[in-house]
N, C-alpha and C positions, 0 to 999 in steps of 0.2 A: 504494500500500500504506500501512497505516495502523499506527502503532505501539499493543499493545494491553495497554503499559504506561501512557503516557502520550496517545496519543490525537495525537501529531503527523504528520504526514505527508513527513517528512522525512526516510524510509528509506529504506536504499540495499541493492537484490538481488542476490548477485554467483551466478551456477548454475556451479557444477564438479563435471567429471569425474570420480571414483576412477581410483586402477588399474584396479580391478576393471571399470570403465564403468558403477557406481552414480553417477546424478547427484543430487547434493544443493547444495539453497540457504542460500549465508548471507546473513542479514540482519542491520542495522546501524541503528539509530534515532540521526540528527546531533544531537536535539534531547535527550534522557536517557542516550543512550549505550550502553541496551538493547543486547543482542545473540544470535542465535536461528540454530537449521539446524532447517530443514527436506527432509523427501524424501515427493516423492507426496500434498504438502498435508499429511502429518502431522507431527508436532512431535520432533525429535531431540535426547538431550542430545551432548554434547561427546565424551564417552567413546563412543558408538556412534560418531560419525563416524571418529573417532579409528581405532576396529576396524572399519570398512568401508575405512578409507584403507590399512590395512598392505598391501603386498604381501607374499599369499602364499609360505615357504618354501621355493625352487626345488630 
């Protein structure tokens, strides 16, 4: 994978589960520091993962 702030290849994919069993990927660029979620190839911010991770009010 290729960073497409800076163009290094020095990025690290970690894929987790939700609660919910939504899997989303974070990524992490060693070389800029860049940092990114994705789910299903498409581009996430911070807040939606955030709201994918709550568990639901039992």
């Amino acid at each position: 994978m290729q960073c497409s702030t800076c163009g290094a290849n020095s990025v690290i994919e970690i894929e987790l589960t939700l609660a919910n069993d939504t899997t989303v990927n974070f990524c992490s660029c060693h070389k800029c520091e860049t940092q990114w979620w994705n789910r299903d190839g498409e581009s996430l911010e911070l807040n939606a993962v955030l709201d994918l991770a709550r568990k639901p009010n039992s």
